[in-house]
LOFIPA-93069 format. One record per residue (C-alpha): residue number from 1; residue in one letter; x, y, z negated. Coordinates in steps of 0.5 Angstrom, whole numbers. Each point is the difference from the previous one (the first is absolute). Example, Ala and Ser with C-alpha at 12.3 -4.5 7.8 and 13.67 -1.06 7.14 Angstrom:
REM LOFIPA-93069
{nr=1; rest=A; u=25; v=-9; w=-16}
{nr=2; rest=S; u=2; v=7; w=2}
END
This chain:
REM LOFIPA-93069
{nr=1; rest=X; u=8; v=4; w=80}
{nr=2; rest=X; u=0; v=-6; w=-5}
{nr=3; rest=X; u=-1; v=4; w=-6}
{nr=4; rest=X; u=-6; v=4; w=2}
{nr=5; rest=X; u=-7; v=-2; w=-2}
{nr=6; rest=X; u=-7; v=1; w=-1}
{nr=7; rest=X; u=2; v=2; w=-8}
{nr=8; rest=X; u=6; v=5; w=3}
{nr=9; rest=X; u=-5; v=3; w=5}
{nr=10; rest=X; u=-5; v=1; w=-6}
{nr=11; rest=X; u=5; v=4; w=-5}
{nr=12; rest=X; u=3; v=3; w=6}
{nr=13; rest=X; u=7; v=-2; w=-2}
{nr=14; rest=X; u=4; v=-4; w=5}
{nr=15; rest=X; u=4; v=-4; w=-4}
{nr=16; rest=X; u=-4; v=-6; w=-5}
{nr=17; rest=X; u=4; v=2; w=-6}
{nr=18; rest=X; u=-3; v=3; w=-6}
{nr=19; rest=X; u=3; v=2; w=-6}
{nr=20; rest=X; u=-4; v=-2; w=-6}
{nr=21; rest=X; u=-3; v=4; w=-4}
{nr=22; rest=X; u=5; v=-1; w=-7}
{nr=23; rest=X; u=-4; v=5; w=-6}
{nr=24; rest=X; u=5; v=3; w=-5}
{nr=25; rest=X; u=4; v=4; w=3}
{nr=26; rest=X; u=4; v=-3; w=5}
{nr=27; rest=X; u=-4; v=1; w=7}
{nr=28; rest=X; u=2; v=7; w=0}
{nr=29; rest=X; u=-2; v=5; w=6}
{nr=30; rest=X; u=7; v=-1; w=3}
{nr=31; rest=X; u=-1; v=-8; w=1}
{nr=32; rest=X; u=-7; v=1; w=2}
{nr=33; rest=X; u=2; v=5; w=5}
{nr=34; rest=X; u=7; v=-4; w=2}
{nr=35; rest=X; u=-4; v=-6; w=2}
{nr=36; rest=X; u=-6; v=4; w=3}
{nr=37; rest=X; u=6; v=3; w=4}
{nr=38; rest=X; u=3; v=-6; w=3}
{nr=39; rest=X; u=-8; v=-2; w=3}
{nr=40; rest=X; u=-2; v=-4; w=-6}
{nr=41; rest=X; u=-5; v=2; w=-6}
{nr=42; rest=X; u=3; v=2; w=-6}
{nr=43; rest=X; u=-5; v=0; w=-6}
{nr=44; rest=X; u=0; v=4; w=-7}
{nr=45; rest=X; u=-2; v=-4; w=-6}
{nr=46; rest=X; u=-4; v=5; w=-4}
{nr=47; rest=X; u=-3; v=-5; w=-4}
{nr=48; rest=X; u=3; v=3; w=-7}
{nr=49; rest=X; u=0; v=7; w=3}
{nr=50; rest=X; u=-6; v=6; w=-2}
{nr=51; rest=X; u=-4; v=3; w=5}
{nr=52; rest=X; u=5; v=7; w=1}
{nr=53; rest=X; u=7; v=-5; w=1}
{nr=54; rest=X; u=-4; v=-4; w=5}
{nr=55; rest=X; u=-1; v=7; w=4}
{nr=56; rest=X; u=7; v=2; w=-1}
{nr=57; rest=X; u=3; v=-7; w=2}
{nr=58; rest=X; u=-5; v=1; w=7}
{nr=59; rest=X; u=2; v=8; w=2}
{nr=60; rest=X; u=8; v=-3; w=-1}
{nr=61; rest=X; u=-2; v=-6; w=4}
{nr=62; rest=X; u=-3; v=5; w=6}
{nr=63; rest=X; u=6; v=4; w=-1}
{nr=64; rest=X; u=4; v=-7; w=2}
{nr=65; rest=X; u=-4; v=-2; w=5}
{nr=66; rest=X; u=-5; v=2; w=5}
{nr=67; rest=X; u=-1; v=-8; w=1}
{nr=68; rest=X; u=-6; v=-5; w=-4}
{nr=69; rest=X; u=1; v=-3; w=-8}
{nr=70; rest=X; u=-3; v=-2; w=-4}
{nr=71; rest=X; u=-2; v=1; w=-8}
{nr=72; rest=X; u=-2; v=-6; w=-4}
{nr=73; rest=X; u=-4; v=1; w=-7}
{nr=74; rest=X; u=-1; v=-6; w=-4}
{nr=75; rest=X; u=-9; v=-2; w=-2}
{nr=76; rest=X; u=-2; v=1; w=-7}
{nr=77; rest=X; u=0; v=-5; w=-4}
{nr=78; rest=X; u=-5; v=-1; w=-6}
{nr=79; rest=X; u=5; v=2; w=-7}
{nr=80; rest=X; u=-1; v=-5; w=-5}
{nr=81; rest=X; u=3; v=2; w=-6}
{nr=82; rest=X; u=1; v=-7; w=-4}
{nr=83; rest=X; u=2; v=3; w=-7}
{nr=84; rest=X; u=3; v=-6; w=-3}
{nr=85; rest=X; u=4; v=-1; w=6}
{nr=86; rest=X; u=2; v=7; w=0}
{nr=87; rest=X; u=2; v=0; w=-8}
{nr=88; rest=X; u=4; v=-7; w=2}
{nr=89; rest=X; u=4; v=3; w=6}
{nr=90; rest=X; u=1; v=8; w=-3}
{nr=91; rest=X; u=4; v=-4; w=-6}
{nr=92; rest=X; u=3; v=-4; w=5}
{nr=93; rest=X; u=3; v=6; w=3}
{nr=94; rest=X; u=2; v=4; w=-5}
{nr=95; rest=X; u=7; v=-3; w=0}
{nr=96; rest=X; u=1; v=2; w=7}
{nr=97; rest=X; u=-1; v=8; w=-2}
{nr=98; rest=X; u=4; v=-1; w=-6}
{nr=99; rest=X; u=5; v=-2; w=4}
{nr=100; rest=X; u=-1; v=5; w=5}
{nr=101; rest=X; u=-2; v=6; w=-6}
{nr=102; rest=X; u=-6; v=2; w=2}
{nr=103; rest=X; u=-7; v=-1; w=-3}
{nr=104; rest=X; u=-5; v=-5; w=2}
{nr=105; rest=X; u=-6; v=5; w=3}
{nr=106; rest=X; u=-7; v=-2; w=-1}
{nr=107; rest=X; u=-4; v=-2; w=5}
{nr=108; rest=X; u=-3; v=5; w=5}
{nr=109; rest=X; u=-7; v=3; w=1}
{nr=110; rest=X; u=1; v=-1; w=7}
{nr=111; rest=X; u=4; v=-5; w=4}
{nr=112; rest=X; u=3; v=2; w=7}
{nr=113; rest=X; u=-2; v=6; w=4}
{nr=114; rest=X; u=-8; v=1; w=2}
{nr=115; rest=X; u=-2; v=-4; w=5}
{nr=116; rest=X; u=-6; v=4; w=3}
{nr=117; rest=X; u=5; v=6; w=0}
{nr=118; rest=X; u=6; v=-4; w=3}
{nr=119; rest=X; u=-6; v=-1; w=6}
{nr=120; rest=X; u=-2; v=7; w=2}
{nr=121; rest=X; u=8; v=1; w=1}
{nr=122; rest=X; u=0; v=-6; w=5}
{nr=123; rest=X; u=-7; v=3; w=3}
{nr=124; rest=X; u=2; v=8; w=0}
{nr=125; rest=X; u=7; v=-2; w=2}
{nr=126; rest=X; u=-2; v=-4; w=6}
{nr=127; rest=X; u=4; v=-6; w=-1}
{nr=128; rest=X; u=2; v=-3; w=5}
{nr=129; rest=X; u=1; v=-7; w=-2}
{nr=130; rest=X; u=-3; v=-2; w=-7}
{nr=131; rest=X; u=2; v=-7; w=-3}
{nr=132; rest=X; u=-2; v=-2; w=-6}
{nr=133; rest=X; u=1; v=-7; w=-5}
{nr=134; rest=X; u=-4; v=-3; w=-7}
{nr=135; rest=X; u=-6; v=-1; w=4}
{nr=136; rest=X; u=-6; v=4; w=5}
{nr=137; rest=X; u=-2; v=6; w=1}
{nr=138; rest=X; u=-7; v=4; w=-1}
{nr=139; rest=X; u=-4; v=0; w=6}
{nr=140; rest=X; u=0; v=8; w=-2}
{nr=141; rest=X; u=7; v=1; w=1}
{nr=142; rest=X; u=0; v=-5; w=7}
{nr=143; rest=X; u=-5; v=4; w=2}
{nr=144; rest=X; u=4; v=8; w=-1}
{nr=145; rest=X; u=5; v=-4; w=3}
{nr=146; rest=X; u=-1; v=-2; w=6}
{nr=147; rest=X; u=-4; v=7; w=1}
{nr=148; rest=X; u=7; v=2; w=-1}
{nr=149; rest=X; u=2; v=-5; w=5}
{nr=150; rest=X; u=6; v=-2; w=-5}
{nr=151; rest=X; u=2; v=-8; w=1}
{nr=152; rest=X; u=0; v=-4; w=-6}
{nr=153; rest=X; u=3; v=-5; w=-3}
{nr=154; rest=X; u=-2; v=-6; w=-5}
{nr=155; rest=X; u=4; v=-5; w=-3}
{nr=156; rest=X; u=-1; v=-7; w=-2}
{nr=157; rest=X; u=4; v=-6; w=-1}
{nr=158; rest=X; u=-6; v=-5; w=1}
{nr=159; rest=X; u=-5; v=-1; w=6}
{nr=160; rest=X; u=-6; v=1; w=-4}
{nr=161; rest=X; u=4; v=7; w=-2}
{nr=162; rest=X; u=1; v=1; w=8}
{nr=163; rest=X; u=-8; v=-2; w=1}
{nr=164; rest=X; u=-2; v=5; w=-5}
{nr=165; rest=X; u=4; v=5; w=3}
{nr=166; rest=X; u=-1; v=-1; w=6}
{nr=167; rest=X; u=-8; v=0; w=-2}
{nr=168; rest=X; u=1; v=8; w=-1}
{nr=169; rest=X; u=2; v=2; w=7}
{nr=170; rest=X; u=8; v=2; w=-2}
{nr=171; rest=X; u=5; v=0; w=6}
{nr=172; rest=X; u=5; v=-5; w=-4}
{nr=173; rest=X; u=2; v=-5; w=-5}
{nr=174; rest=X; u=7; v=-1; w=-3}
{nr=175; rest=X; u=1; v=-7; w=-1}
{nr=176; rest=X; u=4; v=0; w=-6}
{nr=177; rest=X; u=3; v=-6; w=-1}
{nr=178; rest=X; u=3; v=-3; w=-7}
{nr=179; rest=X; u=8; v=2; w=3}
{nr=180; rest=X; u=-3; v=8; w=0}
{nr=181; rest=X; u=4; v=4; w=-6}
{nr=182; rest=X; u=-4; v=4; w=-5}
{nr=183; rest=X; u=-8; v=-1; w=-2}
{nr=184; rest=X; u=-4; v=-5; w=3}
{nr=185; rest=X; u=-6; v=3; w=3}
{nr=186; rest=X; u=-5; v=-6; w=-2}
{nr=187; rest=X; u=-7; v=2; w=0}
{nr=188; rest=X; u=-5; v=-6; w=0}
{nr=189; rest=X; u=3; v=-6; w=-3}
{nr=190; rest=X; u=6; v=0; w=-6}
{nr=191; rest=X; u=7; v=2; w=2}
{nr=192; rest=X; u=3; v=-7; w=-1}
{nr=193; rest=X; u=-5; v=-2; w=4}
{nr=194; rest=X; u=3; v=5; w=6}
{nr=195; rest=X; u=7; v=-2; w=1}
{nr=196; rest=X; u=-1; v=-2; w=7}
{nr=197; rest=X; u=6; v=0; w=4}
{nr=198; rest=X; u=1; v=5; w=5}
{nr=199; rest=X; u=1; v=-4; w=6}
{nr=200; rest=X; u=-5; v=-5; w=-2}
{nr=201; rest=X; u=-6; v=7; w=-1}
{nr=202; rest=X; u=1; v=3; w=6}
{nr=203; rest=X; u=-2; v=-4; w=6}
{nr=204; rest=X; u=-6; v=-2; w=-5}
{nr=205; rest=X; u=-3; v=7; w=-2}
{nr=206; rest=X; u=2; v=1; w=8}
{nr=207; rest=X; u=-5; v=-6; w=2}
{nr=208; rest=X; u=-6; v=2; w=-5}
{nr=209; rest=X; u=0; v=8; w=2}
{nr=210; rest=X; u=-1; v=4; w=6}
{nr=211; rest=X; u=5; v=6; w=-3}
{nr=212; rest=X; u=7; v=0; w=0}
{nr=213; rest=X; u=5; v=-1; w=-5}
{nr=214; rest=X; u=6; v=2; w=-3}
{nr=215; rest=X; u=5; v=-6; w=-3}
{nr=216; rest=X; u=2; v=2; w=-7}
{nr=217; rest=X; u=5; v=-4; w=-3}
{nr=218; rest=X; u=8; v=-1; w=-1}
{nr=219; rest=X; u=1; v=2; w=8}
{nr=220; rest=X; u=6; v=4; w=0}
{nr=221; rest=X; u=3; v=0; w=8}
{nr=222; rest=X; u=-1; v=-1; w=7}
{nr=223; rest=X; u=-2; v=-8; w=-1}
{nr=224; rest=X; u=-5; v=1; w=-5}
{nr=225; rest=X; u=-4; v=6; w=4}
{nr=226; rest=X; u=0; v=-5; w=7}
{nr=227; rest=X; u=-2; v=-6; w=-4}
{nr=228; rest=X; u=-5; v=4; w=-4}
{nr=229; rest=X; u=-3; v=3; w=7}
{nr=230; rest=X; u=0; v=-8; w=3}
{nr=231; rest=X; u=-4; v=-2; w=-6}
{nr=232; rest=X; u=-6; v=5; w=4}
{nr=233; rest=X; u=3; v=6; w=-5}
{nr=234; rest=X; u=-1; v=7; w=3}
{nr=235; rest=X; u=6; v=3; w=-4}
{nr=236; rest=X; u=3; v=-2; w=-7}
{nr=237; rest=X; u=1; v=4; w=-6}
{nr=238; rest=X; u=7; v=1; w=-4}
{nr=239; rest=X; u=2; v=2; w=-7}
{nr=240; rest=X; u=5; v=-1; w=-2}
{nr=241; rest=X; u=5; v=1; w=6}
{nr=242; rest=X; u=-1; v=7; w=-1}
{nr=243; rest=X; u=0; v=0; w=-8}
{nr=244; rest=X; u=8; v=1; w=1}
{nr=245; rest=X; u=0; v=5; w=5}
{nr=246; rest=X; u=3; v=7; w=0}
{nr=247; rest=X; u=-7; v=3; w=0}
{nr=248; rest=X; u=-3; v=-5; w=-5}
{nr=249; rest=X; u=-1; v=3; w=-7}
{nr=250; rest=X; u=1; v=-5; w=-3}
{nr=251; rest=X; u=5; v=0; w=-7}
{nr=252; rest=X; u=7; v=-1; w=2}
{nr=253; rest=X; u=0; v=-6; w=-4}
{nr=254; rest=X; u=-5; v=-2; w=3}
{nr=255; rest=X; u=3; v=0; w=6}
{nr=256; rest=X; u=6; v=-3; w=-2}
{nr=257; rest=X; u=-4; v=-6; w=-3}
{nr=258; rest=X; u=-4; v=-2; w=6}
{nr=259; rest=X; u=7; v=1; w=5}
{nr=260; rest=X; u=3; v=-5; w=-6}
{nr=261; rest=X; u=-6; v=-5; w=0}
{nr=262; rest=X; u=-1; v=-6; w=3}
{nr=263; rest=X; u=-7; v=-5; w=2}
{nr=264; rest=X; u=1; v=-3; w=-7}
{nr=265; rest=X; u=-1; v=7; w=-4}
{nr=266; rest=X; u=-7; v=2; w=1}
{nr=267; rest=X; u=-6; v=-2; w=-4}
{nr=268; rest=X; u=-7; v=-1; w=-2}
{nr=269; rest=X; u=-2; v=5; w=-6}
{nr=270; rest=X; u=-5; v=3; w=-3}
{nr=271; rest=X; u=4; v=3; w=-6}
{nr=272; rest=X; u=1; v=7; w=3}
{nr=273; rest=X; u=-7; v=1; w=2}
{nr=274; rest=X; u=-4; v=-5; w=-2}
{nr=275; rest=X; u=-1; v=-2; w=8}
{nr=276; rest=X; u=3; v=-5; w=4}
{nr=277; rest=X; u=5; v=4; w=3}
{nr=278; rest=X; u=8; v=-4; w=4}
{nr=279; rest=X; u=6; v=5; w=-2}
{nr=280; rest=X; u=8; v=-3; w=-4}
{nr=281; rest=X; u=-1; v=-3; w=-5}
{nr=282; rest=X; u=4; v=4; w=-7}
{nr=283; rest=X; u=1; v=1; w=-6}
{nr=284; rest=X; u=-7; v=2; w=-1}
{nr=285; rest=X; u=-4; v=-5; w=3}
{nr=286; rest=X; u=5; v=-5; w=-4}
{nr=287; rest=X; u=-1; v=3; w=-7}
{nr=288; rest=X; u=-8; v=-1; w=1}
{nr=289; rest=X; u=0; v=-8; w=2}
{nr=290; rest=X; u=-4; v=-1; w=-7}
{nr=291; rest=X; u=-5; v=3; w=2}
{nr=292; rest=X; u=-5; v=-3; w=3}
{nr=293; rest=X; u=-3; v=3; w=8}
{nr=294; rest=X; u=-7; v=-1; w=-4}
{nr=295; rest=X; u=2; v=4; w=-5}
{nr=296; rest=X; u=2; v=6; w=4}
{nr=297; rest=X; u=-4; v=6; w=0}
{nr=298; rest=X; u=-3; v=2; w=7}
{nr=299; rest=X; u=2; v=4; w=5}
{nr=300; rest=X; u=0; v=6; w=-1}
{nr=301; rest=X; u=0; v=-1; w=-7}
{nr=302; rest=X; u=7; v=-4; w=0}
{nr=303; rest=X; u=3; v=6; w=4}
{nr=304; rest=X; u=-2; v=5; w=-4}
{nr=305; rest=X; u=3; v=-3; w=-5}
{nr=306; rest=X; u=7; v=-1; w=3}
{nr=307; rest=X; u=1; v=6; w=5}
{nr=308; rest=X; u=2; v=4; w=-5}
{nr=309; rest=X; u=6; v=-5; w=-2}
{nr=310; rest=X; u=2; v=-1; w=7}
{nr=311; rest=X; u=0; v=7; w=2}
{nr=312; rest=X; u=4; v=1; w=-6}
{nr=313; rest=X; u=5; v=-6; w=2}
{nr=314; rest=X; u=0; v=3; w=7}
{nr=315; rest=X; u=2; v=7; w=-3}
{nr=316; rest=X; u=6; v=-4; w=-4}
{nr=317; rest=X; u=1; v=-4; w=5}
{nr=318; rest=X; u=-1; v=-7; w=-3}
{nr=319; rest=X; u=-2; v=-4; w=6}
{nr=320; rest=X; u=-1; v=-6; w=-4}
{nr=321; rest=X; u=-7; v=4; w=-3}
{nr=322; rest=X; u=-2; v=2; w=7}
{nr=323; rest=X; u=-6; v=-3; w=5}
{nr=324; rest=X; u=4; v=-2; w=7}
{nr=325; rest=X; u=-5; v=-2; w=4}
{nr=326; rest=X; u=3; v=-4; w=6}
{nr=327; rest=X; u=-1; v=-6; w=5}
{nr=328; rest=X; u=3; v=-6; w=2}
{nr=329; rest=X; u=4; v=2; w=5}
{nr=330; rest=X; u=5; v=3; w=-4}
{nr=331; rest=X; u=7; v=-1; w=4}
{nr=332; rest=X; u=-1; v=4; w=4}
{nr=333; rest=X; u=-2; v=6; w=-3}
{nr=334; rest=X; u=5; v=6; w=2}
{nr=335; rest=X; u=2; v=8; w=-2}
{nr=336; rest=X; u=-1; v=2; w=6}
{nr=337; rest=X; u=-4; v=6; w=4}
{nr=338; rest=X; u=-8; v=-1; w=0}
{nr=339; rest=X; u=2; v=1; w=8}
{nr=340; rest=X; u=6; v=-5; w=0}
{nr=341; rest=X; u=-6; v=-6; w=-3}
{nr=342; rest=X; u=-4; v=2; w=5}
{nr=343; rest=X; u=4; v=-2; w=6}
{nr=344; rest=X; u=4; v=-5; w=-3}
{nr=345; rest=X; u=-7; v=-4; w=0}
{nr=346; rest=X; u=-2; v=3; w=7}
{nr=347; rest=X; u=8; v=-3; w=2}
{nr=348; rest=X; u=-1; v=-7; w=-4}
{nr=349; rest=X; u=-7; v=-1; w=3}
{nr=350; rest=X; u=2; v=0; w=7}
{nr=351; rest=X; u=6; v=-4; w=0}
{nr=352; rest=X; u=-4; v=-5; w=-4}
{nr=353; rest=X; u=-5; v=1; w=7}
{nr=354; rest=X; u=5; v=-2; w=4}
{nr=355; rest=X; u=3; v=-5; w=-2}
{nr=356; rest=X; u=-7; v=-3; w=-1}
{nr=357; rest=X; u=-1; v=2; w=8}
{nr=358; rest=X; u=7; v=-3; w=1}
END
C-alpha cells in the first residue's frame, strides 16, 4: 500500500501517523492505546512525569495495547537562576495569585522530575519506541537502548539539528516545523533562528540524512499526510488533531478553545515557560507585553514560577491564565474518537490520491 514505508516498517506500525507526545497530562494511556490500536504510534509525553507515573501510564498503556508506543522525555537542560530576572518577574506575577487567592510559592529545590530515573524506566520497561526533544542524548543511554532493541526518536527543527542526531545513530527525526503547537525543540541555534516552515524543512533534512523522518508541524488531515510523504516524509506527527478528542486529557476548556480557534489565534511566547513554545494567545500572554522576552527567566525557571498559577486557574477554570499549546491548523480541530481521527485522516489522504491518480 501507498502508505507503507521504511520508517512504518522500522516502528512496526502499519499506518505513518504519530501522535505527538504532548506533556502535561493530556497523552492519556486511552489516547496512546487508542491511536496504537488503530495501527498508528500512539506516544505518552512524560516529560513533566516522575519515574513512578511513568511506570504506572506504561503498565496502563500495555493493558490498552499489545501494539508498539512510544514514551518521550524532554534532555535536561542546564538551570540558570538569574536572581534579578526572577525578583522582577515574581513581583510581575503576583497580581495573578492575588486575583486567583493563592500565595506565590518559592522557587523549588529541584525542577522537573529526575532525569537519570525517568531513564531506567524507559530501559526497565523495555520501551518500545523512545522520543525525545530539547536536544541529543548521552551516548550511555543510546547504547542501553539500542541493547534493548528500543527505536528512538530525535527532534530538530534545523538540518544542522537533524546532522547532529543523526551522528548518534537514532532510528528518526521529527522535523518540526514553526507551524507545530507547543515548545519549540531548537537545540544548536536560537530559536528565532528555527522558525522554519514545515513544507520548507522536510525535503532539506530528507536530502541531508540517511534516516527517516517524521513531518511535524500544523498537519491535521488526509492532504498534509501525502504531501508530507511526498516531500520524502516517512510519517508525520500530529498534535493538536488529537488534543480535542474524546481520550484527550486535555481541560475541557481547553478543548472548547481550540475547536473555537482559528490560524490567526496562536502565537509565539515565552511568557509561561521561558522557552519558545505556539499556543492561543490570552489573556495572560497579553498582560505580560511589557515585559521584554530578555527579561524573562529561563526555562525551567519561568515555568516553575507560573505553574502553580496555571494550575490553579485550571482548577477554577479561568482559561484565560491557562497554557494551550496549539498549531496552525486549527480549523479543523474537532470533538471526536481518537479512532474517529484516525480514519478520518486515512479516508482524506486516499480521496486526495485519487484525485491526484485522476
Amino acid at each position: 500500500m501507498w502508505y507503507e514505508t521504511a520508517l512504518t516498517k522500522t516502528l512496526n506500525i502499519k499506518l505513518p501517523i504519530i501522535q505527538a507526545p504532548m506533556a502535561g497530562g493530556a497523552t492519556t494511556p486511552e489516547l496512546v492505546g487508542s491511536v496504537s490500536n488503530c495501527g498508528g504510534l500512539g506516544s505518552l509525553g512524560a516529560g513533566y512525569m516522575d519515574a513512578e507515573a511513568m511506570r504506572n501510564s506504561i503498565h496502563k498503556i500495555r493493558e490498552l495495547t499489545n501494539n508498539p508506543f512510544a514514551v518521550n522525555l524532554f534532555i535536561p537542560e542546564p538551570v540558570d537562576i538569574q536572581e534579578r530576572k526572577v525578583r522582577t518577574m515574581t513581583e510581575t506575577l503576583q497580581s495573578f495569585y492575588d486575583e486567583l487567592g493563592i500565595e506565590q510559592p518559592p522557587l523549588p529545590d529541584v525542577y522537573g522530575p529526575q532525569f537519570e530515573q525517568q531513564m531506567e524506566v524507559i530501559i526497565e520497561e523495555k520501551i518500545p519506541v523512545f522520543s525525545f526533544t530539547f536536544g541529543t542524548l548521552e551516548n550511555k543511554w543510546i547504547d542501553r537502548l539500542k541493547a534493548n532493541r528500543t527505536k528512538m526518536i530525535g527532534t530538530a527543527t534545523t538540518v544542522k539539528e537533524a546532522k547532529q542526531l543523526e551522528g548518534l545513530n537514532v532510528d528518526a527525526i521529527v522535523a518540526q516545523g514553526s507551524e507545530a503547537g507547543g515548545h519549540r525543540g531548537a537545540f544548536a541555534g536560537s530559536a528565532e533562528d528555527s522558525m522554519i516552515g514545515t513544507m520548507a524543512l522536510v525535503p532539506q533534512i530528507v536530502d541531508t540524512v540517511q534516516i527517516p523522518v517524521i513531518a511535524a508541524g500544523g498537519i491535521m488531515e488526509g492532504r498534509g499526510l501525502l504531501a508530507s510523504l511526498s516531500l520524502g516524509a516517512g510519517a508525520v506527527q500530529m498534535g493538536t488533531a488529537f488534543l480535542p478528542t474524546i481520550e484527550s486529557g486535555a481541560h475541557p476548556l481547553y478543548k472548547s478553545a481550540l475547536i473555537e480557534a482559528t490560524e490567526e489565534d496562536t502565537i509565539i511566547t515565552t511568557m509561561f515557560s521561558g522557552k519558545a513554545a505556539r499556543g492561543l494567545k490570552n489573556e495572560f500572554i497579553g498582560r505580560l507585553k511589557s515585559v521584554a522576552v530578555d527579561e524573562v527567566p529561563d526555562y525551567p525557571v519561568q515555568n516553575a514560577l507560573t505553574q502553580p498559577l496555571r494550575k490553579e486557574a485550571a482548577k477554577q477554570g479561568r482559561a484565560e491564565w491557562m497554557s494551550m499549546w496549539a498549531g496552525q491548523g486549527l480549523r479543523l480541530t474537532e470533538v471526536v474518537g481518537a479512532k474517529q481521527v484516525m480514519d478520518r485522516i486515512m479516508d482524506e489522504a486516499n480521496s486526495a490520491l485519487r484525485r491526484l491518480q485522476n
